[in-house]
C-alpha positions as CSV (number, residue, x, y, z in Angstrom):
1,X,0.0,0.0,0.0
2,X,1.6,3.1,-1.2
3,X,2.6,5.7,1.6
4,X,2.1,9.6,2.2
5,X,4.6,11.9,3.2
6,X,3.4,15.2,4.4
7,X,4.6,17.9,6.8
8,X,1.5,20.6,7.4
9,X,-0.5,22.5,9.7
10,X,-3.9,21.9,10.3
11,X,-5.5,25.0,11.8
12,X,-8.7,25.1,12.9
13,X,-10.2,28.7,14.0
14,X,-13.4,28.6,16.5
15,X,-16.2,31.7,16.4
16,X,-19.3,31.5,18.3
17,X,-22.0,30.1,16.1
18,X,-19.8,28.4,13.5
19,X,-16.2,26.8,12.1
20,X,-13.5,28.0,10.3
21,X,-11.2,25.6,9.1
22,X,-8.0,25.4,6.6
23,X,-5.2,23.2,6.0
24,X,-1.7,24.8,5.4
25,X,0.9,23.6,4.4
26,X,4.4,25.1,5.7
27,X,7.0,22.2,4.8
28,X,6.9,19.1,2.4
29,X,3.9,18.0,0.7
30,X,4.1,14.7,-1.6
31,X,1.5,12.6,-2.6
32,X,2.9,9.5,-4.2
33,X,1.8,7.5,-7.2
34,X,-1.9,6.0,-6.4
35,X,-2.1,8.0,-3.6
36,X,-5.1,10.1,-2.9
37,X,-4.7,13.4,-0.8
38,X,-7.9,15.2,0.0
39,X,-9.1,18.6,1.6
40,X,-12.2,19.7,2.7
41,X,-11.6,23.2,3.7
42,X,-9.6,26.0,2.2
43,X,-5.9,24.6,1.5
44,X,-2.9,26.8,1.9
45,X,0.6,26.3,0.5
46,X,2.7,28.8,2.7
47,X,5.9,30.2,0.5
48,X,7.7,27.9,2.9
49,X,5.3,25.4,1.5
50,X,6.4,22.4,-1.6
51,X,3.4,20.3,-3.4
52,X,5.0,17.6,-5.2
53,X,1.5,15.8,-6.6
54,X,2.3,12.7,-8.6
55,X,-0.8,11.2,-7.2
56,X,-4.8,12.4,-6.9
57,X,-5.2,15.9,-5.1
58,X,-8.8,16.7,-4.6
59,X,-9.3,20.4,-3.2
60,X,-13.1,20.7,-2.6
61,X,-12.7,24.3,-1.6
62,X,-10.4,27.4,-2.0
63,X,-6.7,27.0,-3.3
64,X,-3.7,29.2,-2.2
65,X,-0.5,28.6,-3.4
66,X,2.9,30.9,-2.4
67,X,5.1,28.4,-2.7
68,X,6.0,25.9,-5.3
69,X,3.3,23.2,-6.3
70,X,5.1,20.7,-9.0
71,X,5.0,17.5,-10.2
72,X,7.3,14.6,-11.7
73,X,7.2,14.3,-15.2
74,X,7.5,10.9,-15.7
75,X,3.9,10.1,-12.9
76,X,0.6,11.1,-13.7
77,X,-0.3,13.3,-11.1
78,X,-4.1,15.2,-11.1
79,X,-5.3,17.8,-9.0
80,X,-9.4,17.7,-9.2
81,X,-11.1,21.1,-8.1
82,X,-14.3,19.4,-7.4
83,X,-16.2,21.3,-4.7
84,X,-19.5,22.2,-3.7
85,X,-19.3,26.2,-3.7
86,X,-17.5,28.6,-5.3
87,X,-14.1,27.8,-5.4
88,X,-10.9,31.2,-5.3
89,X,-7.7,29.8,-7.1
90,X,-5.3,32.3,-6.3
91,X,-1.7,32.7,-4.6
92,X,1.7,34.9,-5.2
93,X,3.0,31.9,-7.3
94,X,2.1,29.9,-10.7
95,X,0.6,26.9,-9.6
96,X,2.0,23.6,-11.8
97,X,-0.6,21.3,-12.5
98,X,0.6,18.0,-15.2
99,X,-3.4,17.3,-14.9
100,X,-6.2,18.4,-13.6
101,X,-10.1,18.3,-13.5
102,X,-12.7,21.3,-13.3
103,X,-15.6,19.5,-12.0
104,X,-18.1,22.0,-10.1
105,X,-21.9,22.2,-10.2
106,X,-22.6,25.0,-7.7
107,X,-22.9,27.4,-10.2
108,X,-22.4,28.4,-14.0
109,X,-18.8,29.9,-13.5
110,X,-17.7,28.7,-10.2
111,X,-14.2,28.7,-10.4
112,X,-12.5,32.1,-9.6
113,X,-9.2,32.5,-10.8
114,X,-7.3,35.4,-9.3
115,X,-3.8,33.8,-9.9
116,X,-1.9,32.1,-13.0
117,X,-1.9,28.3,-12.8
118,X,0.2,25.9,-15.9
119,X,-0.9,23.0,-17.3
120,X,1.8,20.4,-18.2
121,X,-0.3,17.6,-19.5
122,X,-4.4,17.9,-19.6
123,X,-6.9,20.2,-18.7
124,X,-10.5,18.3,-18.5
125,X,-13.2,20.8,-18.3
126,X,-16.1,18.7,-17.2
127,X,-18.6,21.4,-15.4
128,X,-18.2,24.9,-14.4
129,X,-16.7,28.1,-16.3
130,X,-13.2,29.3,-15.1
131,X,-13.8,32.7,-14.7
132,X,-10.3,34.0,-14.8
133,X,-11.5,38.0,-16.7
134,X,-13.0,39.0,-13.6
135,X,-10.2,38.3,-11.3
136,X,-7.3,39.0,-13.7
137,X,-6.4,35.0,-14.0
138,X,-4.8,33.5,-16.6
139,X,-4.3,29.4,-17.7
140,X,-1.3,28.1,-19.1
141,X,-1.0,25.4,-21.5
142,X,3.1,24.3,-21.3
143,X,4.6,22.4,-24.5
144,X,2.6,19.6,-25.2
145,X,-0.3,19.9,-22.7
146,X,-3.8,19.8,-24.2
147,X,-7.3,20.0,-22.8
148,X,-10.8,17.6,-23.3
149,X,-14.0,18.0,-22.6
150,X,-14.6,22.0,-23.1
151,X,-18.0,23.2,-23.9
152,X,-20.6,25.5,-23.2
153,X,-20.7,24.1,-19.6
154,X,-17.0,23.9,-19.0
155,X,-14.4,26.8,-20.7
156,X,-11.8,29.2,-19.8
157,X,-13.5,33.1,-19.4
158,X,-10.7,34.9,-19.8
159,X,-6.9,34.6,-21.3
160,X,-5.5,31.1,-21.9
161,X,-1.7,31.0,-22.6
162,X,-0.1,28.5,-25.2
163,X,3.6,27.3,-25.5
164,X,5.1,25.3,-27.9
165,X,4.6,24.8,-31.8
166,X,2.0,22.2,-31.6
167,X,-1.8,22.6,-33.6
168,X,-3.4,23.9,-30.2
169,X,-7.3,24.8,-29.7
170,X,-7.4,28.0,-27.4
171,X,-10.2,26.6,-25.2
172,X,-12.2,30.0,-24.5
173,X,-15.5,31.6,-24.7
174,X,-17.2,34.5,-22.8
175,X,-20.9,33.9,-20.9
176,X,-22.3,30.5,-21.3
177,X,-20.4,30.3,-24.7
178,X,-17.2,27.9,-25.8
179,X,-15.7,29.9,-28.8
180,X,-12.5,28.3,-29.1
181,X,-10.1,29.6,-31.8
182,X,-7.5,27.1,-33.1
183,X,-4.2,27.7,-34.5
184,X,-1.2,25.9,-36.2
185,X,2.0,27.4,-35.6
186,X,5.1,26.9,-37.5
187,X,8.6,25.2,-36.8
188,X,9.5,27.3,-34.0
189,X,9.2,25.7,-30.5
190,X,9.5,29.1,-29.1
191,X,6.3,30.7,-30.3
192,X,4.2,31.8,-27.0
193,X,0.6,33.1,-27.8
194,X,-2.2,34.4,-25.6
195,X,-5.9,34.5,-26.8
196,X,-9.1,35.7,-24.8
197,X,-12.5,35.6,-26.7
198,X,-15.2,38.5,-26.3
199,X,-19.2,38.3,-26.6
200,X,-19.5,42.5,-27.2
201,X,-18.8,44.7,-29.6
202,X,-15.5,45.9,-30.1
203,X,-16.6,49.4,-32.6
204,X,-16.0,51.7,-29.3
205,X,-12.4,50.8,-29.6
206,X,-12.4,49.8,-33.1
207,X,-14.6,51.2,-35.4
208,X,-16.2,49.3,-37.9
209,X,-17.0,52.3,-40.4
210,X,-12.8,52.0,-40.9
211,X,-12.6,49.2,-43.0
212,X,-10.4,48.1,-46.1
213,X,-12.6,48.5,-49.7
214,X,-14.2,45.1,-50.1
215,X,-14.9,44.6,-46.1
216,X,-18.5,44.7,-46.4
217,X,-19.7,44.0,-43.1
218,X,-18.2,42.8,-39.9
219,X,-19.1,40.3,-36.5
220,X,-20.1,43.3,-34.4
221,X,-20.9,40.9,-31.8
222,X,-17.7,39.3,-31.1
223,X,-14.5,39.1,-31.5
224,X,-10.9,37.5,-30.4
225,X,-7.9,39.4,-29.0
226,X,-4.5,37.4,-29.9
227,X,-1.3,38.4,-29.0
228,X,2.1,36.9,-29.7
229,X,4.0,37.1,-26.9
230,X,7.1,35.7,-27.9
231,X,8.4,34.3,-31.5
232,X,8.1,35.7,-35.3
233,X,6.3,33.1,-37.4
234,X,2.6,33.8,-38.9
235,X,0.4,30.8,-37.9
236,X,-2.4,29.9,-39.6
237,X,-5.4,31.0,-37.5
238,X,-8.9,29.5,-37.7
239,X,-11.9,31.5,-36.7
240,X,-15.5,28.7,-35.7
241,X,-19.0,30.4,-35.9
242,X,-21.8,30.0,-33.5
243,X,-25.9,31.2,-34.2
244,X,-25.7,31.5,-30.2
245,X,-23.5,34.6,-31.2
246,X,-22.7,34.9,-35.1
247,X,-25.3,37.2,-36.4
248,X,-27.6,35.1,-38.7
249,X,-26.0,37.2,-41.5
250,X,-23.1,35.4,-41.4
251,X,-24.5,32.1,-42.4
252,X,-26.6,32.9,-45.8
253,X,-24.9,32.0,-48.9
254,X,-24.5,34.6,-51.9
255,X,-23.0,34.3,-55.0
256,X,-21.2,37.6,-55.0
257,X,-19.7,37.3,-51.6
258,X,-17.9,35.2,-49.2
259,X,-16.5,34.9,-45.6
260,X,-13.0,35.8,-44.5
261,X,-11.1,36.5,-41.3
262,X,-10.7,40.2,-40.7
263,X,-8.1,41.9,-38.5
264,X,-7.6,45.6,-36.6
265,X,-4.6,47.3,-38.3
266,X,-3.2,49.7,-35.7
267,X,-0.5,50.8,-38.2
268,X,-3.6,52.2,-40.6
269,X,-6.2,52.1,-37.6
270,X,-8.7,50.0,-39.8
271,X,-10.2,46.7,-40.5
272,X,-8.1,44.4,-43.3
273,X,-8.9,41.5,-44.7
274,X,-6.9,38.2,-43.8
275,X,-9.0,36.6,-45.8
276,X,-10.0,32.4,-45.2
277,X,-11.2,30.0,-46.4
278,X,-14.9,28.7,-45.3
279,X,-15.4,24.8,-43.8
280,X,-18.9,23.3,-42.9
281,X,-18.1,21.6,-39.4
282,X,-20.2,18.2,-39.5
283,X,-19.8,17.7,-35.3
284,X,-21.5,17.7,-32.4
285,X,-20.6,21.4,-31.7
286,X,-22.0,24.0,-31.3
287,X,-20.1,26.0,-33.7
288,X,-21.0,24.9,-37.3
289,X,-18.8,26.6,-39.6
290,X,-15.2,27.1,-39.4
291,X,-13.0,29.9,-41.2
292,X,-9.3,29.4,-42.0
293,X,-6.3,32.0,-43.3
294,X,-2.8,32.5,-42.4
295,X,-2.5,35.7,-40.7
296,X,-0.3,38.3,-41.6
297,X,-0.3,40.4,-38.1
298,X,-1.8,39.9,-34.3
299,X,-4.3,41.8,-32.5
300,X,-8.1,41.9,-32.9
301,X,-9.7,39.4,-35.0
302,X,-13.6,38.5,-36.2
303,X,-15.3,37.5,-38.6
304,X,-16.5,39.3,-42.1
305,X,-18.3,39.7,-45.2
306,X,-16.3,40.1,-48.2
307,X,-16.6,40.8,-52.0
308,X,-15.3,37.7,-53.7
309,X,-11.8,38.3,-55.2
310,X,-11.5,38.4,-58.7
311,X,-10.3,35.4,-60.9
312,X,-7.0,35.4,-62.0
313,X,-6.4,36.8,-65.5
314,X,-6.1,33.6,-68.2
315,X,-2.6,32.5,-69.0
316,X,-1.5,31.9,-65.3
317,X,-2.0,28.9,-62.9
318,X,-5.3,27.1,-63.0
319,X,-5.7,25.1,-59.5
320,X,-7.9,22.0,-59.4
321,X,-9.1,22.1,-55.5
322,X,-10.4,17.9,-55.7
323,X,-8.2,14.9,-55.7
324,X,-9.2,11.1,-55.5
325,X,-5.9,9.5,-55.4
326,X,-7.4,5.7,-55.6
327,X,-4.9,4.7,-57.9
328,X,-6.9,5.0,-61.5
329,X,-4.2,7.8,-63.0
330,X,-7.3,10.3,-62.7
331,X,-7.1,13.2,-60.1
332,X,-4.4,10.8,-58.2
333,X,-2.6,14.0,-56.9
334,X,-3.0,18.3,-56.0
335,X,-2.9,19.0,-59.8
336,X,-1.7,23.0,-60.1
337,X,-1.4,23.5,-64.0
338,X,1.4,25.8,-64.7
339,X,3.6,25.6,-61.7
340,X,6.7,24.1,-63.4
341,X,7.1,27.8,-64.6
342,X,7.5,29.0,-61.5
343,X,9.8,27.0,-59.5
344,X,10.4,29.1,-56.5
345,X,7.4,27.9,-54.5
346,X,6.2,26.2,-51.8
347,X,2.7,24.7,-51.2
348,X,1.6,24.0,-47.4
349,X,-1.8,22.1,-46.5
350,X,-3.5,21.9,-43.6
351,X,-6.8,20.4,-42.4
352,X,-10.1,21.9,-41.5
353,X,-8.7,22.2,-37.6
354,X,-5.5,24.2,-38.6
355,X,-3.2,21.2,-38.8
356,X,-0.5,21.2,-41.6
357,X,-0.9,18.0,-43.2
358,X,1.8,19.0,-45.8
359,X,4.7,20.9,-46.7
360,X,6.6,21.1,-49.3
361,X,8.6,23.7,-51.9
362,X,9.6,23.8,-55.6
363,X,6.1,21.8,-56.1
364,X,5.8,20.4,-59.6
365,X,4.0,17.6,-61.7
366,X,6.5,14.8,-61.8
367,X,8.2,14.3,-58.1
368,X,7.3,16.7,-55.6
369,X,3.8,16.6,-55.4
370,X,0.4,16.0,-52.4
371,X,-1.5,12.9,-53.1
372,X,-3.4,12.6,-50.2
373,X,-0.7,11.5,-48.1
374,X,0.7,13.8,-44.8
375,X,4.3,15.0,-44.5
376,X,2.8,17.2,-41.2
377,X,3.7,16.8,-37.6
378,X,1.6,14.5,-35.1
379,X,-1.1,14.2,-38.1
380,X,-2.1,10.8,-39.2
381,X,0.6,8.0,-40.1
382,X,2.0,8.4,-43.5
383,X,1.2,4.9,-44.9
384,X,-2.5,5.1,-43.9
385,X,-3.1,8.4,-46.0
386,X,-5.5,11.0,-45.0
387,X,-9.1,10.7,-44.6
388,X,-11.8,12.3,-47.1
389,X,-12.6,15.7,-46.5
390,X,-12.1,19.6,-47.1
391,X,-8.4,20.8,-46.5
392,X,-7.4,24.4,-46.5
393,X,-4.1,25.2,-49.2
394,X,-1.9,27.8,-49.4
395,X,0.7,28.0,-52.3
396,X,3.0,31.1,-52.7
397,X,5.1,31.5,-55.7
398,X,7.7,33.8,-57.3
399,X,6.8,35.4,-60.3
400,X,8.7,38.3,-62.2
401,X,10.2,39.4,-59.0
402,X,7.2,39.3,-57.3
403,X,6.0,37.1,-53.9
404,X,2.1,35.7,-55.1
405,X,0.4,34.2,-52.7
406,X,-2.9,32.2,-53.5
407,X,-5.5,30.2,-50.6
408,X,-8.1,28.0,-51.3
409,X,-9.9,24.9,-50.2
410,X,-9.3,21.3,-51.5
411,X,-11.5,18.7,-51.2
412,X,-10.2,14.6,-50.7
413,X,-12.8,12.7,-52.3
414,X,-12.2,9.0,-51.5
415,X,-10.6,7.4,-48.4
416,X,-7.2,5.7,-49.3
């Protein structure tokens, strides 16, 4: 039977009428491997305090932390915050969690986060909103670490942190709302981004009467504040719609029209268009539609109405967005008529959540070419191919001097 070490201080304060209680912890916390370490009443880790949890830590109340609460890498430790009232995160220190569990019915956002807390494996949002806007929180999601479960019940309100160059889904919202944004970043490990997602309007700050020509109307009901803290690359950014808090607007086809990602210049203090490309989302979400672009800048982001750009004159490329690479020598591979001319290129792919799939320059039609198969990272296993469906391209090529960059969708039609 596995043992547990601890060194704290249980103080219990009397008042007539009622009891106080707290745990604190001045010395040396460590909850072994299958070990479970529970609290009832506010815990306290002193700044004399250490919290090494490679075991199951629940905290059914308030958390402190002004020391150093850690983990070992190679366990599996989890911290559940899994009370029955409002639970205050907070403390003078970042809190390092490798797992842990928001599980809290007592009400819609009843987790208060006042302090910053890091995630080194998973987040599992299974009830309550983390309400870290209010209190001036803010989650971090370390290399690697991920999060399951988010929804409408169960989401971060407020600024979630991301490290690493892995596809990550920024799981935010504002209300009762999940509006996650997802991005793929490039080869750069060092990249740090912040997001925080917004249910108001942002014209007081950012007017939406100072727009680019062919902006015809912009999401005044919501929009996403990202920030690149650290690192150079452009990711490629993808943007999900909701009726709970898209204008209807958004989702009515016209021929003349189309949707793109749109983006607060400060440098010209108006709207531009990143452009995107638009994906039906066939889940269980709430969001149904999905828009995709690289961006060329950071700051304030929503969603717009465009014009649809003009064709490209006759006599240049001519890209076929479908491929069935089954084999029969028809549509076998990403056909882009004309490329050879243009050798200085490079095509990238990605999938309709933001994951590059492929990469790859000097594209032609004999040996470097996509036929459904993924050169991306953490994607799919080469041999077994990629699965049907719409994928987002962007191909950028030089021509007389010039840096031209196309996007568009293309669409895998048969399972290989």
């Amino acid at each position: 039977m596995k043992k547990i070490y601890i060194k704290i201080s249980i103080t219990s304060l009397f008042f007539i009428g009622n009891l106080t209680a707290q745990t604190v912890n001045v010395g040396d916390l460590s909850i072994l491997n299958n070990t479970d370490f529970s609290t009832l009443f506010n815990f306290e880790n002193t700044a004399d305090g250490d919290v090494l949890n490679d075991g199951r830590l629940y905290a059914y109340a308030n958390f402190k932390n002004d020391g150093l609460v850690t983990f070992t890498n190679t366990e599996n430790g989890t911290t559940f915050f899994t009370g029955t009232q409002i639970q205050l995160i907070e403390g003078s220190q970042n809190a390092h969690f490798q797992n842990i569990v928001f599980d809290n019915t007592s009400a819609i956002a009843p987790f208060h986060l006042k302090t910053i807390i890091n995630v080194g494996k998973n987040a599992s949002f299974k009830n309550g909103i983390v309400d870290a806007e209010s209190f001036n929180g803010k989650m971090v999601f370390e290399e690697n670490a991920f999060h399951s479960d988010a929804s409408n019940l169960s989401f971060v309100d407020g600024k979630v942190e991301n490290l690493g160059n892995l596809k990550f889904e920024f799981p935010i919202g504002d209300d009762v709302y999940f509006r996650p944004s997802i991005h793929d970043k490039a080869d750069d490990s060092q990249n740090v981004y912040t997001t925080q997602y917004q249910f108001k309007n942002a014209g007081p700050a950012y007017p939406y009467t100072s727009k680019e020509e062919g902006i015809i109307s912009i999401d005044e009901m919501e929009y996403w504040n990202l920030t690149q803290d650290q690192g150079t690359e452009k990711i490629v950014l993808s943007l999900t719609l909701d009726a709970n808090t898209t204008p209807a607007l958004f989702f009515q086809e016209d021929a003349d029209t189309e949707l793109a990602i749109v983006r607060w210049d400060n440098t010209t203090s108006k709207w531009i268009n990143e452009k995107g490309v638009t994906t039906d989302l066939l889940t269980g979400a709430d969001y149904t539609k999905m828009v995709t672009t690289q961006v060329s800048g950071y700051g304030i982001f929503t969603i717009a109405i465009v014009e649809k750009a003009n064709p490209e004159p006759p006599g240049d490329l001519e890209i076929f967005n479908a491929l069935s690479p089954n084999g029969d020598g028809i549509n076998d591979s990403f056909h882009i008529k004309g490329i050879v001319n243009y050798p200085d290129n490079r095509v990238e792919i990605y999938n309709r959540w933001g994951v590059k799939v492929y990469d790859a320059q000097s594209y032609n039609e004999s040996d470097v070419m996509f036929k459904g198969y993924s050169d991306g990272r953490g994607t799919v296993k080469r041999s077994e191919g990629l699965p049907a469906g719409t994928y987002f391209y962007i191909l950028k090529y030089v021509k007389d001097s010039k840096t031209i960059e196309k996007t568009g969708y293309l669409y895998i039609g048969i399972d290989n």
